[in-house]
N, C-alpha and C positions, 0 to 999 in steps of 0.2 A: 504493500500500500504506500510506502513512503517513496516510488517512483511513480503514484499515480497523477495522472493530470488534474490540476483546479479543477477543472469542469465536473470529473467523476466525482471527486473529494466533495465539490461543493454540495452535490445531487444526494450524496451518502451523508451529509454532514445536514441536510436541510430536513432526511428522513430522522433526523437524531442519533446520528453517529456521532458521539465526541473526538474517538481517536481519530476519525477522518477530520475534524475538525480542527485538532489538536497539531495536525500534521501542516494546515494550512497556516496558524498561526506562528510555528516555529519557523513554517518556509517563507512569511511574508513579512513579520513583525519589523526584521532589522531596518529595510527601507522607510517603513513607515514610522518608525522612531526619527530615521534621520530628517523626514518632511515636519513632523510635528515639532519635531527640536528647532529644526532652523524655522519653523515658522515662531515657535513661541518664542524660543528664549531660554528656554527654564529647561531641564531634564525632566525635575517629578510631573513638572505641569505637563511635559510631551510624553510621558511615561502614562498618568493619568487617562491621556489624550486618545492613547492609539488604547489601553486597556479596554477605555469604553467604546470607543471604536471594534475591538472585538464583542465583545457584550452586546450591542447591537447588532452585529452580521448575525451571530447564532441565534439571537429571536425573528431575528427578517429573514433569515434562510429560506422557510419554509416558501416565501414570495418571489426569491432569486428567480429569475424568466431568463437569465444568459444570455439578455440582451448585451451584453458588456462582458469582457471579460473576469473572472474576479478578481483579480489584480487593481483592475481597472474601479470596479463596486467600490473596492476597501480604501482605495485612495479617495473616491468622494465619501464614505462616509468619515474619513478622515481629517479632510479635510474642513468637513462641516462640523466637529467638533470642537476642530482650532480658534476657525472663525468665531462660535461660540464661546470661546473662553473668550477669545482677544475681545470680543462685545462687553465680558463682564469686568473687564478691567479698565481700574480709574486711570493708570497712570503710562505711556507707553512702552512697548515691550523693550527690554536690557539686553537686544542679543549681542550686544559685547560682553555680556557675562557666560555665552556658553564658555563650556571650557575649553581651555587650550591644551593641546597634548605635549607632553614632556618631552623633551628634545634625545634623540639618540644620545646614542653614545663613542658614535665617530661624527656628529657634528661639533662644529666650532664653535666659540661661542656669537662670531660672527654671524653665520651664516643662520645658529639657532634664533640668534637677534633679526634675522633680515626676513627669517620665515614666520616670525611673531609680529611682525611689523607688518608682514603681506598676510596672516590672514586677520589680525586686526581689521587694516583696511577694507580683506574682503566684506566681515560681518557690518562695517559700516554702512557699506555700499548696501546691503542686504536690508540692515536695517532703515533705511531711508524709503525704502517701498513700501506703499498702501497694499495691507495686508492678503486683497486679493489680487495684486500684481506680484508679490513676495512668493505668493504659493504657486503662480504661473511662471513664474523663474525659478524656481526648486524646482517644478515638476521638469520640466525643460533642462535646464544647464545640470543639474545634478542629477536627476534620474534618466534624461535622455528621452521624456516620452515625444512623441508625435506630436501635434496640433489637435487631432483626432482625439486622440486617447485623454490630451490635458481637459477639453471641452468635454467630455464626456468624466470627467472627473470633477471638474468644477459645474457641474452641469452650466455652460455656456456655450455660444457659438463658437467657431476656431474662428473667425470673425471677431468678435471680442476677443480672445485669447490671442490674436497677432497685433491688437492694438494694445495690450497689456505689456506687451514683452517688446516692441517696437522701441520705448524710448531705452531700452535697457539687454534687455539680450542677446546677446551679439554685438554690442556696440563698445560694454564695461571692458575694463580690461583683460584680456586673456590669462593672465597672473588668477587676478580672482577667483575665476571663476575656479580654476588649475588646483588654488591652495583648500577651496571648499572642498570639491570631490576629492582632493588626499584626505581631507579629515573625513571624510564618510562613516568607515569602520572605526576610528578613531574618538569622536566629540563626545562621544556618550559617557564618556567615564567612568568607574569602576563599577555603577550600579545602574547601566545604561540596557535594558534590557526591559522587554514587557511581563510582566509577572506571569511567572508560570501559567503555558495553557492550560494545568489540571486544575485554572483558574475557572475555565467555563463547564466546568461539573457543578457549578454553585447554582449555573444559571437553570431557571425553569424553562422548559422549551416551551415556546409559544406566550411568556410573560411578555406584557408588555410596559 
């Protein structure tokens, strides 16, 4: 089962299969850590983020219709959690507070200094975007997706989603974008993970 395709997984996991469920969560969770991290700011808060983001796929399973890929599903309801928080918050997001990874140990102190400075820079750049231009440049420059797939993620047109990323993607510097996607695996920190999948055996199937 753990080479099975989403689409099976989702079909077995919507009839009430955990482990098939369980299998999607471990295969999918790390990206969308790194979308909710860079979108909030925070760890616990993108930790939070994407936990409830699973907790809602396994009670809408049952409705999943594969119009979308799943991949595709868990990134909008991903996304629509974020945007959620960032709504209930008074003051704007610190993502110069994610963390920063600790420098090798055959870098210089030079060079560990010139790579702290560039992704500084990046997260500033990052952090200057209105937050549903922010989540169209992660989905894009760091995940790589489509125009297709971001609009069907943010539910919007790829019509909107080319004018979101127009004044900024593909334009910011190549550095940037460069020092983000090295931190991918990286930013989340020692406790950068979504809580155990034998997190959604708590859930009731079909709670809403």
């Amino acid at each position: 089962m753990l080479t099975a395709p989403d689409d099976l997984l989702a079909t077995r996991a919507g009839e009430g299969d955990e482990e098939a469920f369980a299998i999607l969560m471990r295969r999918h969770s790390r990206l969308l850590l790194v979308l909710a991290l860079h979108t909030l700011g925070n760890l616990q808060d993108a930790e939070d983020a994407v936990q409830e983001a699973f907790i809602s796929a396994w009670r809408r399973l049952p409705e999943f219709r594969h119009a979308c890929a799943f991949s595709t599903w868990m990134y909008r309801i991903t996304v629509n959690r974020c945007l959620n928080s960032l709504c209930r918050r008074p003051a704007p997001v610190p993502l110069n507070a994610v963390e920063e990874p600790t420098a090798g140990v055959d870098s210089s102190p030079a060079r560990a200094a010139e790579e702290d400075d560039a992704l500084a820079s990046a997260l500033a750049t990052l952090g200057a975007l209105e937050p549903r231009q922010r989540v169209c440049w992660i989905l894009r420059e760091l995940h790589g997706l489509p125009y297709e797939q971001i609009a069907q993620a943010t539910g919007t047109s790829q019509q909107t989603v080319r004018g979101r990323l127009y004044p900024w993607g593909g334009r910011g510097p190549e550095s940037r974008v460069s020092v983000l996607q090295s931190q991918m695996g990286t930013t989340t920190g020692p406790s950068g993970s979504v809580r155990s999948p034998a997190g959604c055996t708590s859930v009731v199937p079909g709670d809403s």
